[in-house]
C-alpha positions in Angstrom: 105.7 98.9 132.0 105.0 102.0 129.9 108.4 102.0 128.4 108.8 98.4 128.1 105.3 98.2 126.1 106.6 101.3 123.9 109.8 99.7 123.3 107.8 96.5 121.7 104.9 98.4 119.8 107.5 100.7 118.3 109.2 97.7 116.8 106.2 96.2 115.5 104.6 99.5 114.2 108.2 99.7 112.3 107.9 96.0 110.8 104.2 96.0 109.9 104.3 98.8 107.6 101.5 97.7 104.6 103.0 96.5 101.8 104.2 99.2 99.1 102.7 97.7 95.3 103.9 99.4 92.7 103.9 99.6 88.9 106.7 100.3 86.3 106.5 101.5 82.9 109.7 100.7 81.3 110.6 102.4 78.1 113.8 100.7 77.7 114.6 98.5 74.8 113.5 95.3 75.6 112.7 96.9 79.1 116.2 95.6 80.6 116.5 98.1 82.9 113.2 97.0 85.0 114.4 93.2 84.7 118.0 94.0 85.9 116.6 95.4 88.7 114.2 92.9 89.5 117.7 90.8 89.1 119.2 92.8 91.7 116.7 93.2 94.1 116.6 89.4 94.4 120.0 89.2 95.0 120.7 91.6 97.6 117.8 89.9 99.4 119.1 86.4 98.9 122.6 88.1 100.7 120.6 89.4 103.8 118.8 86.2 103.6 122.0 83.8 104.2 123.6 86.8 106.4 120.3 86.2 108.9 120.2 82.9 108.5 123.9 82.3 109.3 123.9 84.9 112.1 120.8 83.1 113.7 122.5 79.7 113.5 124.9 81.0 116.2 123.6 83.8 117.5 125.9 86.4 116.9 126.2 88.3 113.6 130.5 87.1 113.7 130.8 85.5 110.2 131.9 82.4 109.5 135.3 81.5 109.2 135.2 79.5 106.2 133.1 77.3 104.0 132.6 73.9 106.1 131.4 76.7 109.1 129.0 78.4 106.7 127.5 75.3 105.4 127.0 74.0 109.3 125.5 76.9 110.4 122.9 76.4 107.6 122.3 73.0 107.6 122.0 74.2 111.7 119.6 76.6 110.9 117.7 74.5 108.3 116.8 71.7 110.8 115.1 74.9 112.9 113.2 76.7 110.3 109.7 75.4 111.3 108.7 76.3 107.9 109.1 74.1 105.0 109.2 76.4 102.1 112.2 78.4 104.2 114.2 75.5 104.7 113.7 74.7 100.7 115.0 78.8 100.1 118.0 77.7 102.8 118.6 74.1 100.7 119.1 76.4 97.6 122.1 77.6 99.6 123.4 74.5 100.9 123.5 73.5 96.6 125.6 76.1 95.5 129.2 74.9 94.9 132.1 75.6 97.8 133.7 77.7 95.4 130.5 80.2 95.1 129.7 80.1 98.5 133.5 80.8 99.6 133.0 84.3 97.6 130.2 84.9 99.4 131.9 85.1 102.9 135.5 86.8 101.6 136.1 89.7 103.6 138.4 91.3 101.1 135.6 90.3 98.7 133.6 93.2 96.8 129.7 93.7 97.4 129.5 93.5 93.6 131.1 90.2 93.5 128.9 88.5 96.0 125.7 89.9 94.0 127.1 88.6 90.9 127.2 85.0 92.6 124.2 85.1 93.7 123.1 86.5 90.2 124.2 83.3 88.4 121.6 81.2 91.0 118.8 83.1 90.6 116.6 80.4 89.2 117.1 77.8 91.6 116.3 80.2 94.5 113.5 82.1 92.0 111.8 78.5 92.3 111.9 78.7 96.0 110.5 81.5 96.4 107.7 81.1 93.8 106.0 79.3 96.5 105.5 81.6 98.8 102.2 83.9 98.4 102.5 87.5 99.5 101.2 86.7 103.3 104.1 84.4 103.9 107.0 86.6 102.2 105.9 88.9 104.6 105.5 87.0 107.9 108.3 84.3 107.2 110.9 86.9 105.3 110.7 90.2 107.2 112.8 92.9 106.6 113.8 91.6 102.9 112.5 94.0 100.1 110.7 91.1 98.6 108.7 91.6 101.9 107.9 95.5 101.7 107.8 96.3 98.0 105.6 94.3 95.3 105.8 95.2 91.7 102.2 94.4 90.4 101.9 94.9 86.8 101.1 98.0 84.4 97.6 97.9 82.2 97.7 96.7 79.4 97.5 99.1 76.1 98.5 100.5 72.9 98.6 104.3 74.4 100.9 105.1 76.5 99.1 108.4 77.8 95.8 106.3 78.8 97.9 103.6 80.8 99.8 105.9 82.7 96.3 107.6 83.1 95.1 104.2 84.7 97.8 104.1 86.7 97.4 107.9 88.2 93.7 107.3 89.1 94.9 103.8 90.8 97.8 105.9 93.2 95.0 108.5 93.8 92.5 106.2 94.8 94.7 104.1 97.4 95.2 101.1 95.3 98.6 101.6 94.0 101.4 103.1 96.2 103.2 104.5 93.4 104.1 103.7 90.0 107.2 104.4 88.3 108.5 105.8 84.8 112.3 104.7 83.1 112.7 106.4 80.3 114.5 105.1 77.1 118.3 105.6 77.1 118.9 106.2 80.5 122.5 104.7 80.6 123.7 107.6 77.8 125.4 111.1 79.6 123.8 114.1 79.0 125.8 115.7 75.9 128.9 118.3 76.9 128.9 117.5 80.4 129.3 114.1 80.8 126.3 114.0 83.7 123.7 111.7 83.5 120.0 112.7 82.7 116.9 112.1 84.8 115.8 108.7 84.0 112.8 108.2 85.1 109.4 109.8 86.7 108.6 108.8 90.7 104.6 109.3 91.2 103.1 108.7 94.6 101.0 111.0 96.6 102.6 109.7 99.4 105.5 112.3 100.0 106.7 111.2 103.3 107.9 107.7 102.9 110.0 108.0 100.4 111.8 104.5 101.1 110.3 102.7 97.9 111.9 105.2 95.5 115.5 105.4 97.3 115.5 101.7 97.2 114.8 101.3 93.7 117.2 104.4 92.8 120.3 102.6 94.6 119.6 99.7 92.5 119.4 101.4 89.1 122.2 103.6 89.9 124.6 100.4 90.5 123.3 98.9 87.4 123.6 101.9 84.9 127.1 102.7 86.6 128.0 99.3 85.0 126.5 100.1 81.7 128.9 103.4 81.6 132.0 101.6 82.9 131.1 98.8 80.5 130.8 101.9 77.5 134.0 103.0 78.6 136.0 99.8 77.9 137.3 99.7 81.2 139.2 96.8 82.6 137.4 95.2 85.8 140.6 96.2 87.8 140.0 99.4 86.9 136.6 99.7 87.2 137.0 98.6 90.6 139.5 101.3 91.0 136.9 104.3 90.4 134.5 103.1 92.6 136.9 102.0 95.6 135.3 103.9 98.3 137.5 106.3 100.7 136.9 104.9 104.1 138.1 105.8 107.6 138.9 102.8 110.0 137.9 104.4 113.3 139.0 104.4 116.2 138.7 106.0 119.5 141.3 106.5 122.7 141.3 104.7 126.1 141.3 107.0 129.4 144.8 104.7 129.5 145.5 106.3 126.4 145.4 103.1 124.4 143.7 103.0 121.3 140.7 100.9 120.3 138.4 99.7 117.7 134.9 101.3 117.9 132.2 99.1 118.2 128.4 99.6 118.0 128.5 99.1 122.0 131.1 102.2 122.2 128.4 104.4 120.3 125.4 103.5 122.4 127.4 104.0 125.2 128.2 107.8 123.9 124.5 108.3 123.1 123.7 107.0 126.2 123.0 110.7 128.6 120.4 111.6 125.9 118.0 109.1 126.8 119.1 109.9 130.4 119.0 113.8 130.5 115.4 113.1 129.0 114.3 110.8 131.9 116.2 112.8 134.2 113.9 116.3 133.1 110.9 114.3 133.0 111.4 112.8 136.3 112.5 116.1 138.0 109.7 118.2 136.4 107.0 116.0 137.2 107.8 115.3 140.6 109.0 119.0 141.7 105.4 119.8 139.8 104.2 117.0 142.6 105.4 119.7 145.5 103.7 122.4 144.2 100.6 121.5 143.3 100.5 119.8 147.3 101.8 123.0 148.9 99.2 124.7 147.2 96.6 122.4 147.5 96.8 122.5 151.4 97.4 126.5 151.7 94.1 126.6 149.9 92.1 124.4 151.7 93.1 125.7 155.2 95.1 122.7 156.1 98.8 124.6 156.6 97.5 126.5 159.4 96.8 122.8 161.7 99.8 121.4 160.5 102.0 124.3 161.6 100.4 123.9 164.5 102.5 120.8 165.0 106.2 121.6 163.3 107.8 124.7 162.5 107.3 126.2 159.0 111.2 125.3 158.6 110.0 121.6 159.6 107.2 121.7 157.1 108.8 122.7 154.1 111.3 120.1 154.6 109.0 117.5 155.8 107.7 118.2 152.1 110.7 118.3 150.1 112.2 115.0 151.6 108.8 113.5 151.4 108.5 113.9 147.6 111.6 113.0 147.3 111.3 109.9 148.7 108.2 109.3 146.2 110.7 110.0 143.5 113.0 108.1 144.2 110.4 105.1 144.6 109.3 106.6 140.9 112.9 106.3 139.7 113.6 103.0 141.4 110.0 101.7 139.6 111.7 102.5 136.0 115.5 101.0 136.5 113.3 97.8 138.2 110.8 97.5 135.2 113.8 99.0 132.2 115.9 95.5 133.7 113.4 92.8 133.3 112.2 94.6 130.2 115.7 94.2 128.6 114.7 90.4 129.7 111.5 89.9 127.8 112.5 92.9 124.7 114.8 91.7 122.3 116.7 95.3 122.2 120.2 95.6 121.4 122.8 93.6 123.0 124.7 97.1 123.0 121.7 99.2 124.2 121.1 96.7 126.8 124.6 97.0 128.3 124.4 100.5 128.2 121.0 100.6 130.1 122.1 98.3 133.1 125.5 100.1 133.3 125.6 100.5 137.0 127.8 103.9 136.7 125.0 105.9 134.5 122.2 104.2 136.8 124.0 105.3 140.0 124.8 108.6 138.1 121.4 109.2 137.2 120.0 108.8 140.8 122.4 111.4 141.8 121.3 113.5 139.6 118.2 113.2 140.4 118.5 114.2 143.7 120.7 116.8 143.0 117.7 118.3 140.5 114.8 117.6 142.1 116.0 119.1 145.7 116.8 122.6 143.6 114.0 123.1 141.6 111.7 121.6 144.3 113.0 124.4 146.7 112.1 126.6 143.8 108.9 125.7 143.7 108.0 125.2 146.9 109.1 128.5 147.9 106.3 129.6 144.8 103.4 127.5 146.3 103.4 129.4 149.2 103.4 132.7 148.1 100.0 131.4 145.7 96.3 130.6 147.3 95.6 128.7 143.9 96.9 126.6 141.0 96.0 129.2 138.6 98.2 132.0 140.4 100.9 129.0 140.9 100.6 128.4 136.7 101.6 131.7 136.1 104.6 132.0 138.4 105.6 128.6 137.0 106.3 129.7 133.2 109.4 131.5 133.7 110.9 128.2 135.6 109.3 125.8 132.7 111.8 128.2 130.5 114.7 127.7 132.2 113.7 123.9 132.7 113.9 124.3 128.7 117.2 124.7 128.0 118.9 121.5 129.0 116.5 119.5 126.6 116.9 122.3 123.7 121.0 121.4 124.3 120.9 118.0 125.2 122.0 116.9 121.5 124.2 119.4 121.2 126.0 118.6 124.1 126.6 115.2 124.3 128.1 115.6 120.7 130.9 117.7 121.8 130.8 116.9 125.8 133.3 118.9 126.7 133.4 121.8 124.6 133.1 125.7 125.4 129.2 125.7 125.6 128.9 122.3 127.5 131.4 124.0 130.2 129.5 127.1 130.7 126.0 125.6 131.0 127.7 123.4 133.2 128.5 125.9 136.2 125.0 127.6 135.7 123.8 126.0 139.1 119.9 125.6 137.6 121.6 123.4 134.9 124.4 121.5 136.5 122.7 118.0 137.1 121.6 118.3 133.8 124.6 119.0 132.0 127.1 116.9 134.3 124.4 113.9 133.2 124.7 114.7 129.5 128.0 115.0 129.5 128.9 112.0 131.1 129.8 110.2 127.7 132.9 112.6 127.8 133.6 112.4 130.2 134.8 115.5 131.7 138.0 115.4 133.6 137.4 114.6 137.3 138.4 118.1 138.6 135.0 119.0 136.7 133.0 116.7 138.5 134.1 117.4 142.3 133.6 121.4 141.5 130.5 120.4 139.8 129.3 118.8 142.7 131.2 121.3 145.4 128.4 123.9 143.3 125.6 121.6 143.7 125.8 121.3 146.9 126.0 124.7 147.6 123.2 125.6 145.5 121.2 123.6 147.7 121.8 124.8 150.4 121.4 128.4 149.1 118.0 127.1 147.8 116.8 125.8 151.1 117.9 129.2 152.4 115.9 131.1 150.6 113.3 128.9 149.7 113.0 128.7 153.9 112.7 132.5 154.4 110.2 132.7 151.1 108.2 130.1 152.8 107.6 131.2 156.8 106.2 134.6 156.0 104.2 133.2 152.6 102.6 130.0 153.5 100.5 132.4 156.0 99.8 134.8 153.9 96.0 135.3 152.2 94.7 137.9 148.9 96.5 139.1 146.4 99.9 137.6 145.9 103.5 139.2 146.7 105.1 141.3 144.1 108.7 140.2 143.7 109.9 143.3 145.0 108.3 142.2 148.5 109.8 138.6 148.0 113.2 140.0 147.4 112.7 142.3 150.7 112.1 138.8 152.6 114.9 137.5 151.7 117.2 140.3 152.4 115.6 140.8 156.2 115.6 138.3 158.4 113.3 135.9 159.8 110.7 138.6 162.1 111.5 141.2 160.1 108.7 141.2 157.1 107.2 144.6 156.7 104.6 145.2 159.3 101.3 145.3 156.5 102.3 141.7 155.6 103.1 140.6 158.9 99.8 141.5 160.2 98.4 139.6 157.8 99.9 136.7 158.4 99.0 136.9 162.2 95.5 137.6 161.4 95.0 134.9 159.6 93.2 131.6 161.3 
């Protein structure tokens, strides 16, 4: 419930943001720069606008295939607005001429293009969206910049100085965000080099959310990019051909050895083991943590001694470690349960969602799990009953909360080179296997990896239990000062009856 609640207030912490006003004093001639952008801002809007509206028609983001499609996903998604003054915004759509509208949806098209188009409508949709008040932009047009930035205007004034003065003591007092400064020929190089100059001033006090002034940079960069190509008398062909990009289309290999298109669901799925190795540490940690505190909890209060009365101290520290486990499990069965009808009710990803209810990284992560928990839980186990309190057990517990570390510290490392020279030696470092098998299951390693992986695991185990048995019988008796590891090491190395006589009297003396 947790997760699935964190998963929703996340989103709408992210899309309720406050509103960012600002301010700009343009120093332009004629202040063309401010209105270009104004220009552009509107337009790129008015493309995410149709690209939702279009998507949301028929639910997919596949875009249409020509212009009759476009226009019927519209007029589809006009008869649904539920809001009249966005069905007027999607009629100014539905008016523009097939020719317009056909540039809009050309793949081979240019993103300049498609803003120009939508440039040469402005007023028809500029009359839209006067009617709108600030409230409704930003519940009826989320995620548009019309939604998360408002220019307000600059003071009026003769004096430059005393109205960018007002607008300082307006961004220091809360009232303005931040206000902006474009200086007067910000379209001319700098002289000898050919660079640009700074054009402008950027004043906030807010220096964290810096989202505002990227925004309104990429915009002015596009437009005085234009201004220079325009100086330079270039053709549009050529100007085209400076700023064609250098792109990659990529492309991944099968395990048949077939190559594919990557898609967004590919990538989740590659990112996958980081949310997993996380659960997986949590989930071990806690849980192992479980068994200690218990083990301790009952040497203290004098309860071991009438439950050995009943099982062997071999019986008992089993009994424990399977009985945890089994509450774990029920713990890990709780979150795949609640993550699936989550993914019902959240609106996440259609890729994430695959990627949660994959059945192999489910299955793999209850392997895991086990695999973890029953080594670190003989671990611990073995320290509870060498300790008569939590504080004693606190102290043994920081050098195992270090090594717990070191999977988490790696996790992004690993999974983005799975199989790699670090990845393999962490691997077969038995304390880290479950870990690192899980990250790196977006490799995926070759399966030779896996069965010695697990052939180590299980062997690990079983050393664990070993030790952790031999640990236990003589400790779990035991009373006063606790066991210097010299003495735990001699346990381990006799066998069972042959503690050293001081401590074995001790342990027969007690109740």
């Amino acid at each position: 419930v947790i997760i699935a609640v964190a998963a929703v207030v996340s989103r709408v912490l992210a899309e309720s943001k406050d509103q960012r006003t600002y301010a700009v004093l343009d120093r332009t001639e004629d202040q063309w720069l401010s209105q270009e952008v104004e220009k552009r801002a509107l337009a790129r809007d008015l493309d995410t606008l149709l690209a939702q509206q279009r998507a949301r028609a028929r639910g997919s983001d596949a875009p249409p295939r020509d212009v009759a499609e476009l226009r019927a996903r519209l007029q589809a998604q006009r008869d649904a607005a539920g809001h009249p003054k966005l069905a007027a915004l999607i009629d100014a759509f539905l008016a523009m001429p097939d020719e317009d509208l056909a540039r809009l949806i050309d793949p081979e098209g240019s993103k300049v293009a498609a803003t120009a188009v939508l440039m040469a409508h402005l007023p028809r949709f500029r009359k839209a969206l006067g009617e709108f008040d600030p409230a409704e932009i930003e519940s009826v047009l989320t995620g548009l910049a019309l939604a998360k930035y408002r220019r307000v205007p600059a003071d009026d004034g003769d004096d430059p100085a005393k109205v960018e003065e007002a607008l300082r003591e307006k961004v220091n007092k809360g009232k303005l965000f931040a206000y902006i400064v474009l200086e007067e020929n910000p379209a001319v190089p700098e002289p000898g080099t050919g660079l640009p100059t700074v054009v402008g001033r950027y004043v906030s006090t807010n220096l964290t959310d810096d989202a505002l002034r990227r925004w309104y940079e990429s915009i002015a960069t596009d437009i005085l990019r234009e201004r220079r190509v325009a100086a330079l008398a270039l053709t549009r062909e050529q100007a085209n051909a400076l700023r064609a990009e250098f792109r990659f289309d990529q492309r991944t290999v099968s395990r048949t050895g077939v190559e594919e298109e990557v898609d967004e669901a590919k990538v989740a799925n590659k990112w996958a083991p980081v949310v997993f190795v996380y659960l997986l540490w949590i989930a071990v940690f806690s849980i192992a943590q479980m068994l200690l505190t218990n083990t301790v909890e009952e040497k203290s209060n004098r309860i071991i001694e009438v439950l050995l009365s009943s099982v062997s101290p071999h019986q008992l520290m089993n009994g424990k470690i399977l009985g945890i486990a089994a509450t774990g499990l029920t713990m890990i069965g709780s979150w795949v349960v609640f993550a699936l009808i989550g993914l019902k009710v959240v609106d996440l990803d259609v890729a994430w969602s695959a990627v949660v209810s994959d059945p192999l990284y489910l299955g793999s992560f209850i392997g895991y799990f086990l695999a973890g928990y029953l080594i670190y839980a003989a671990v611990l186990v073995a320290i509870g009953s060498v300790c008569n309190s939590l504080k004693e057990a606190q102290n043994l517990m920081q050098p195992v909360i270090l090594v717990l570390m070191v999977p988490v510290i790696a996790m992004f490392f690993v999974v983005r080179d799975p199989n790699g020279t670090v990845a393999r030696i962490l691997t077969y470092i038995p304390v880290y296997t479950p870990f690192l098998m899980m990250n790196r299951a977006s490799g995926p390693p070759p399966l030779w990896e896996y069965v010695a992986s697990t052939i180590l695991i299980l062997l690990t185990i079983a050393a664990a239990f070993w030790a952790a048995g031999r640990v236990f019988r003589v400790g779990i008796l035991m009373t006063g000062k606790p066991p210097r590891i010299g003495e735990v090491l001699g346990w381990l190395l006799r066998g069972p009856g042959r503690e050293p006589a001081p401590r074995r009297e001790a342990a027969r003396a007690a109740p």
